[in-house]
N, C-alpha and C positions, 0 to 999 in steps of 0.2 A: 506238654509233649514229652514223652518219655525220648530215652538215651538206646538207639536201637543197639540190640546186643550181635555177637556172634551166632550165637547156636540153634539161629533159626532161617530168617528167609534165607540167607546168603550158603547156610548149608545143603539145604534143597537145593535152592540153584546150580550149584555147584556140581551136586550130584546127577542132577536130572540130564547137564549138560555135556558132565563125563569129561569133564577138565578138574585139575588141580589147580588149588589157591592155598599156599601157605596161612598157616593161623597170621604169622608176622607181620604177614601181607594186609593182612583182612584188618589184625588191632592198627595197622600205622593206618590204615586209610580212614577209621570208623573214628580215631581218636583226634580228629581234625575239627567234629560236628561235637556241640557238648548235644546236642536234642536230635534230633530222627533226621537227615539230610535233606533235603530240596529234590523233586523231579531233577533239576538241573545236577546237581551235587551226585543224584544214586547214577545219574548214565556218567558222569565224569569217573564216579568211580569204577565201573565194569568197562568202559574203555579204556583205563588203566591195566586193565587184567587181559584188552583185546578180543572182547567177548560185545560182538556186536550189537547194538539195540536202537531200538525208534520211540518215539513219543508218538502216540495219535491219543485224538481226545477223539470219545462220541463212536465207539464204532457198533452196528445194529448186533445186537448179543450175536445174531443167528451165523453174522461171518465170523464170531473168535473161533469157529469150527476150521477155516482157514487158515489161523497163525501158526507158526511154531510153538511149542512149550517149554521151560514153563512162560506164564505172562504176569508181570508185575504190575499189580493195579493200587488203590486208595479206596477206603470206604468214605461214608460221609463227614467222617470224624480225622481224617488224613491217617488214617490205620493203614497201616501196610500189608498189605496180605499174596499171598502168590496160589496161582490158577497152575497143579501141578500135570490136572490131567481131564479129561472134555468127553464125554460117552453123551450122545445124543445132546438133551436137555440139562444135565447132572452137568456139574461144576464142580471138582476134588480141588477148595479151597482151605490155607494154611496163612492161619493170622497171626500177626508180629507179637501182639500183647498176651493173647490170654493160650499163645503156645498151642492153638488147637486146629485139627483137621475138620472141617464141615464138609457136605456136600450140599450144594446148593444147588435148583434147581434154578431156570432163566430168569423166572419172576425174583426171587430170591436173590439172585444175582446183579440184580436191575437196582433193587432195592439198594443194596449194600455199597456198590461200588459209585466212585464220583465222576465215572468214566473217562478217566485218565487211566492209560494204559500202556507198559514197558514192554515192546516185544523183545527178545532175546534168540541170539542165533550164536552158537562157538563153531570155531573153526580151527586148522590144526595148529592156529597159534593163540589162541587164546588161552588162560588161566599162568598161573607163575611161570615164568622161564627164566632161570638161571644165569649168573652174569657169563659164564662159559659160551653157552649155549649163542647168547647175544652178541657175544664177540663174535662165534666163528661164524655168523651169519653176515656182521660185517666185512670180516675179513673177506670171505666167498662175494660179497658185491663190490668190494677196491676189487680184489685180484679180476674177476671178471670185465669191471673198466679200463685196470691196467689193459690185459692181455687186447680186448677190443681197439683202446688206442695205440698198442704197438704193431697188430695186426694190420690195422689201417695205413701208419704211416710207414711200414715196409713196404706194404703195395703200391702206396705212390710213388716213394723216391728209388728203391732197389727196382721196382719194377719199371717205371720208366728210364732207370737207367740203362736195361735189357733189351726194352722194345724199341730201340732208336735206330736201330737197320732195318727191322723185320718187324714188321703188324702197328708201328706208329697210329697208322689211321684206325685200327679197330682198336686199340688200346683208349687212345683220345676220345673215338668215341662214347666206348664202353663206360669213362670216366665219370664225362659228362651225364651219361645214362645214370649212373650209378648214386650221383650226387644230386642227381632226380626223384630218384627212387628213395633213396634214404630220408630227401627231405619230406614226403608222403607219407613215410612209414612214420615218421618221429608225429606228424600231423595226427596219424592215423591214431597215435598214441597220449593225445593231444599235450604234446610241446607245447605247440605255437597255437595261441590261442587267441595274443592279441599280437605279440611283433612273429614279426615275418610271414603275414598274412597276406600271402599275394594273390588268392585266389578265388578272392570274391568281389566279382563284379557285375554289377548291375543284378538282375534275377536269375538271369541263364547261367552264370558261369560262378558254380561254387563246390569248390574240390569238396569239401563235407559233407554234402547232398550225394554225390558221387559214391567215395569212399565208404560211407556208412550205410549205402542200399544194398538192398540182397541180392542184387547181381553182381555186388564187388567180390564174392569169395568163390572159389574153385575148389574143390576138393578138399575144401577146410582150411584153405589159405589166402587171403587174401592176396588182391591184385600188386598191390605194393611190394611185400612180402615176396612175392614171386618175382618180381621184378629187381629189387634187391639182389636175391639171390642168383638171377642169370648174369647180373650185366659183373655182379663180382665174380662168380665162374668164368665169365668171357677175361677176364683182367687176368686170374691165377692161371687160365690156361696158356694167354698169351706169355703171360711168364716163363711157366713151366715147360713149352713147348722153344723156346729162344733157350732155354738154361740147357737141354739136355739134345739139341741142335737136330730137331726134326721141321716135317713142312708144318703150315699154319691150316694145312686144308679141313684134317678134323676139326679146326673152330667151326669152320662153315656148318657143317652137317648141323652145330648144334643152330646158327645162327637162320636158319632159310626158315626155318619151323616157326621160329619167332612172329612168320605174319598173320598164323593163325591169333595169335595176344591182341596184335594189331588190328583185326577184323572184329575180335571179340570186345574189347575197348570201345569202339568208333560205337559197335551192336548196344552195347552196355549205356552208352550216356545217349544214345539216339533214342531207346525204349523209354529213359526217363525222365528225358527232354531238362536235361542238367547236364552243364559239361566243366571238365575240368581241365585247366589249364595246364597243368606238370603233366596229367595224364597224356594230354594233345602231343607234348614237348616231348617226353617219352618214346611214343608211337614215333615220332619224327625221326629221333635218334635210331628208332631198329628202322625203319626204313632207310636211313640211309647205308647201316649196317649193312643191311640184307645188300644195296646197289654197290660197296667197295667188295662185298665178297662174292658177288656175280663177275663184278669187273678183274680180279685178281685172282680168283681161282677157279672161276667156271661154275659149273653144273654138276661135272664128274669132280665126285669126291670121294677120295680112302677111306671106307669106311675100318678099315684095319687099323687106322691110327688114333680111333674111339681109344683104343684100350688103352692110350696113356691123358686117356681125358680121368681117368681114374683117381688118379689122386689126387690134382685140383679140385676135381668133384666133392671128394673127401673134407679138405681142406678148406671148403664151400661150406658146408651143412656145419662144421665144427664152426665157425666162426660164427653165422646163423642161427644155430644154437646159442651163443653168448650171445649176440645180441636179442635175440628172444628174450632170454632170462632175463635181463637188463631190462629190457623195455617191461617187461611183467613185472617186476621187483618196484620197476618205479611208479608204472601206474595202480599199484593197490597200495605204495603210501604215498604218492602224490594225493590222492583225493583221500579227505577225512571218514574216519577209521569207525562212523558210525554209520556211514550209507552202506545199506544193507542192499546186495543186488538179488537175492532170493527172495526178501520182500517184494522188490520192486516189480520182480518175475510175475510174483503169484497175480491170486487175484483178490488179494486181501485189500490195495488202498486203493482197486477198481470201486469193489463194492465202496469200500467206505465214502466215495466222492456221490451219493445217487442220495443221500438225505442232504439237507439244509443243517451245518453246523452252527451258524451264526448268524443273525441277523445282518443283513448288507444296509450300507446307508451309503445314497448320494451327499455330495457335496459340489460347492459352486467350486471355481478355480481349480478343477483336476488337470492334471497333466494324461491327455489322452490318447492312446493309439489304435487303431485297429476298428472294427465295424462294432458298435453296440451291438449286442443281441447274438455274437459269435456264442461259438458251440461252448469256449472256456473265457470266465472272465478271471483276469489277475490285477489280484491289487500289492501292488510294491511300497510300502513304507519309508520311508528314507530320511536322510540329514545329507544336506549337500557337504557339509564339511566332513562325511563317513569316507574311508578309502574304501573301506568294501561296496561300501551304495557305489561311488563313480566306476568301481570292478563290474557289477552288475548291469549298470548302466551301458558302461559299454559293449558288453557280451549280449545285451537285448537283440543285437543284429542276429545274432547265433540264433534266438529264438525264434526269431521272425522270420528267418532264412530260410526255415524248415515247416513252418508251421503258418506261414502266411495265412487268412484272411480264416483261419480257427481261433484266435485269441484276442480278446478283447483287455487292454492292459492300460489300469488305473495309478498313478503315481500321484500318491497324498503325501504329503508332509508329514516330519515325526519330527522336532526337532524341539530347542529351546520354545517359553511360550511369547517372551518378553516381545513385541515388537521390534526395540531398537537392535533385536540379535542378528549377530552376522548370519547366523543359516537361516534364517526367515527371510530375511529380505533377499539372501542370494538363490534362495527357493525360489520366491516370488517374481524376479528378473529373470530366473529357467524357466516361470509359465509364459513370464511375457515371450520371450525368447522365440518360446517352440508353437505359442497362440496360432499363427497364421500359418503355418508349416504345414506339410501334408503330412504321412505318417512314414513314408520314403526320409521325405529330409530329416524328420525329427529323430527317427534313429540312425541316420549319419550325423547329425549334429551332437548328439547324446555318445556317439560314438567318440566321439574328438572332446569329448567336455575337459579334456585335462588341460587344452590348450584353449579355452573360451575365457576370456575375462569379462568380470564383475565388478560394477561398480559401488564402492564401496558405501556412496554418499545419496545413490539413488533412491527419492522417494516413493512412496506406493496410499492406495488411500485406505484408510480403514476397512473397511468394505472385503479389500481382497486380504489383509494380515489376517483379522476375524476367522475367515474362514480358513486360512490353514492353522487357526488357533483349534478350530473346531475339527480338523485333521486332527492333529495331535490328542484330544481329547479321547477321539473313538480307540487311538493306537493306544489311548494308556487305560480305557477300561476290556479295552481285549487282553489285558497282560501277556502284551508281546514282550519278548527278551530284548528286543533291542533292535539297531539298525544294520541290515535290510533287514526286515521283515514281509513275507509272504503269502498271501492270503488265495487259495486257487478252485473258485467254486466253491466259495464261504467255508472252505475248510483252510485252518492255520496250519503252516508246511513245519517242518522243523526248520530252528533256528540255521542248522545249517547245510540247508538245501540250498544251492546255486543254480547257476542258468543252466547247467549241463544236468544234475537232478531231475530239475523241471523238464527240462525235452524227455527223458526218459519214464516220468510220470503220464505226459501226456500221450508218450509214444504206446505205452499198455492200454493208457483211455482209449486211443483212437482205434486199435486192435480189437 
């Protein structure tokens, strides 16, 4: 295996993708590897540079017309070579060793590659960025936490120190609204994933099902979002209107309109026969709204004292603004920095899901959920003693929340082979466990497994160790990276695909 050098793939790439990578950059990361780097090793090193990319094996030539360019593949021989450019059948292929451009046609193309392949997508942060550069991006995410948490707790304590003669009741309410609203939107951003989940209960009532349907957004805002922003407008105005000693009546005007939200809410989860809990609480809160400012201001209202709703208003969207920012800052580096959401767009891992990847093989002792013979089957590899397997485990509700009686879902063993190993055998007491369960309990039990004990000293008979011996077997000649591992319609997912990946996989399949 040769010592892959600078002055070829990684210079194409670079170029093709119209990002900068210092030389410095490229010798510190290449002089890690004495021999040609690992699939694993080449995306570690381009998501160091920020330069998004996927792993798929096996995809039918006729969709790489689909990917982005360029595409990093292997020939037979683990040669490196990069697909810089696709005209019909032609392939303008550039290989690592013998430094040459070919154009190959699709037969040719079949021929050569081991069908492992690096999609690659840049973005405006990919390639070197500077330690300058890096700081003031921090700097701009404190400052914008600062300003957000001094923003907030001026509103609570300056402002309710204001409104205690005058608008108490819609302040209090508005509060409550507000601490409603926010908690939806942080949801909506996914925060709370597993604590502070209060909103799934039974089948009917699941804020996520709600939130994430295409009746949740208005004019390219969603419900939350909007809600946010009224019930803090109603607080700054109450403020602002007690600080410079006028009536309360223009809150009204903005507040009676509010039942229009209210009717569109109830319209919204009655269509999708999914209801959410905060939302219901919410709706409550402006109806009560609306009944103290029938009751204390009437009908007739100044519309002439609009105009100092003006710069609450103002003071509304500026705040708004930061926390938008905030919340988008955190959700593209909360989730890892190789899900590609343009891939997941297209229709490139549609097609690639419609051939047979891998050969499927039953086993006796699965851990099972869902209807055999569903539209998706998934198989989940695991070690009970993995923190990420019992993460996954218990986000399976998420999946099943959304996707009920479409997925059929296999949980094999991956773990030590020895019998006497504590993850075999506390494997083995999770099938007994979940054996008699319907598929309801098993993923509420699966959900709490962090608080299930296992008995350390429990026997099992040969019969059932064997066969998740023979789990572990199929998991080590698929050369899976590791635990969880994935498997969804005989195609291997990347290593680090999660339960929120997967619903947005199947969500284009089902599209």
């Amino acid at each position: 295996m040769k010592k892959l050098t600078v002055n070829s793939i990684f210079n194409i790439i670079f170029f093709q993708l119209s990002i900068k990578v210092s030389k410095k950059d490229i010798d510190s990361a290449l002089k890690k590897y004495y021999y040609s780097p690992s699939i694993e090793e080449i995306t570690g090193m381009l998501n160091s540079w920020n330069i998004n990319n996927l792993v798929i094996n096996n995809i039918p030539i006729k969709d790489l017309n689909n990917a982005p360019l360029p595409i990093l593949t292997f020939n037979k021989e683990n040669e490196l070579f990069v697909i810089s450019n696709i005209k019909g059948d032609n392939f303008k292929c550039f290989f690592q060793d013998s430094k040459k451009e070919i154009i190959l046609n699709a037969d040719g193309l079949l021929k050569s590659t081991n069908g492992v392949y690096i999609l690659l997508e840049a973005d405006e942060n990919s390639g070197t960025i500077n330690a300058e550069e890096k700081d003031e991006k921090i700097k701009k995410q404190i400052n914008a936490e600062k300003l957000i948490l001094i923003g907030f707790t001026l509103i609570v304590f300056f402002g309710f120190n204001k409104v205690l003669q005058n608008g108490l009741d819609i302040y209090t309410l508005s509060f409550f609204g507000l601490i409603l609203s926010v908690y939806l939107l942080l949801k909506e951003y996914s925060f709370f994933t597993q604590l502070l989940d209060v909103c799934k209960i039974g089948k009917k009532f699941n804020c996520d099902n709600v939130i994430m349907s295409q009746q949740s957004k208005l004019f390219g805002f969603s419900l939350s979002e909007i809600s946010t922003g009224f019930f803090l407008f109603l607080i700054l105005n109450v403020m602002y209107s007690n600080i410079i000693n006028i009536s309360l009546n223009n809150i009204a005007v903005f507040i009676y309109p509010s039942i229009m939200s209210v009717i569109y809410s109830f319209y919204q989860q009655l269509k999708i026969k999914q209801y959410c809990i905060v939302c219901i609480a919410i709706s409550i809160v402006l109806i009560l709204l609306i009944s103290f400012s029938i009751v204390n201001y009437g009908l007739n209202v100044n519309f002439f004292n609009i105009f100092y709703s003006v710069f609450p208003f103002s003071i509304t969207l500026l705040i708004m603004g930061l926390i938008k920012n905030y919340l988008f800052f955190y959700e593209r580096f909360r989730k890892n920095n190789l899900h590609i959401s343009s891939l997941l767009d297209s229709t490139l891992l549609t097609n690639s899901f419609k051939d047979i990847r891998i050969e499927n093989k039953a086993f006796a002792h699965e851990i099972q959920i869902g209807l055999q013979g569903a539209n998706y089957e998934m198989v989940l590899f695991m070690n009970p003693t993995c923190s990420k397997c019992k993460v996954m485990l218990k986000n399976l509700v998420r999946l099943f929340s959304e996707f009920e009686n479409q997925v059929y879902l296999r949980i094999l063993y991956s773990g030590p082979q020895e019998d006497d190993k504590y993850a075999k055998l506390m494997f083995a007491e999770l099938y007994e466990n979940l054996a008699l369960l319907g598929d309801d309990e098993k993923i509420n039990f699966l959900k709490n497994i962090n608080n299930t004990e296992f008995h350390h000293n429990k026997s099992f008979n040969n019969q059932t160790l064997d066969s998740f011996t023979n789990q572990y077997i199929w998991s080590n000649e698929l050369s899976l990276e590791g635990t969880p591992a994935i498997i969804l319609n005989n195609v291997i997912l990347p290593s680090f695909f999660g339960i929120e990946e997967i619903c947005i996989i199947l969500r284009k399949l089902i599209k």
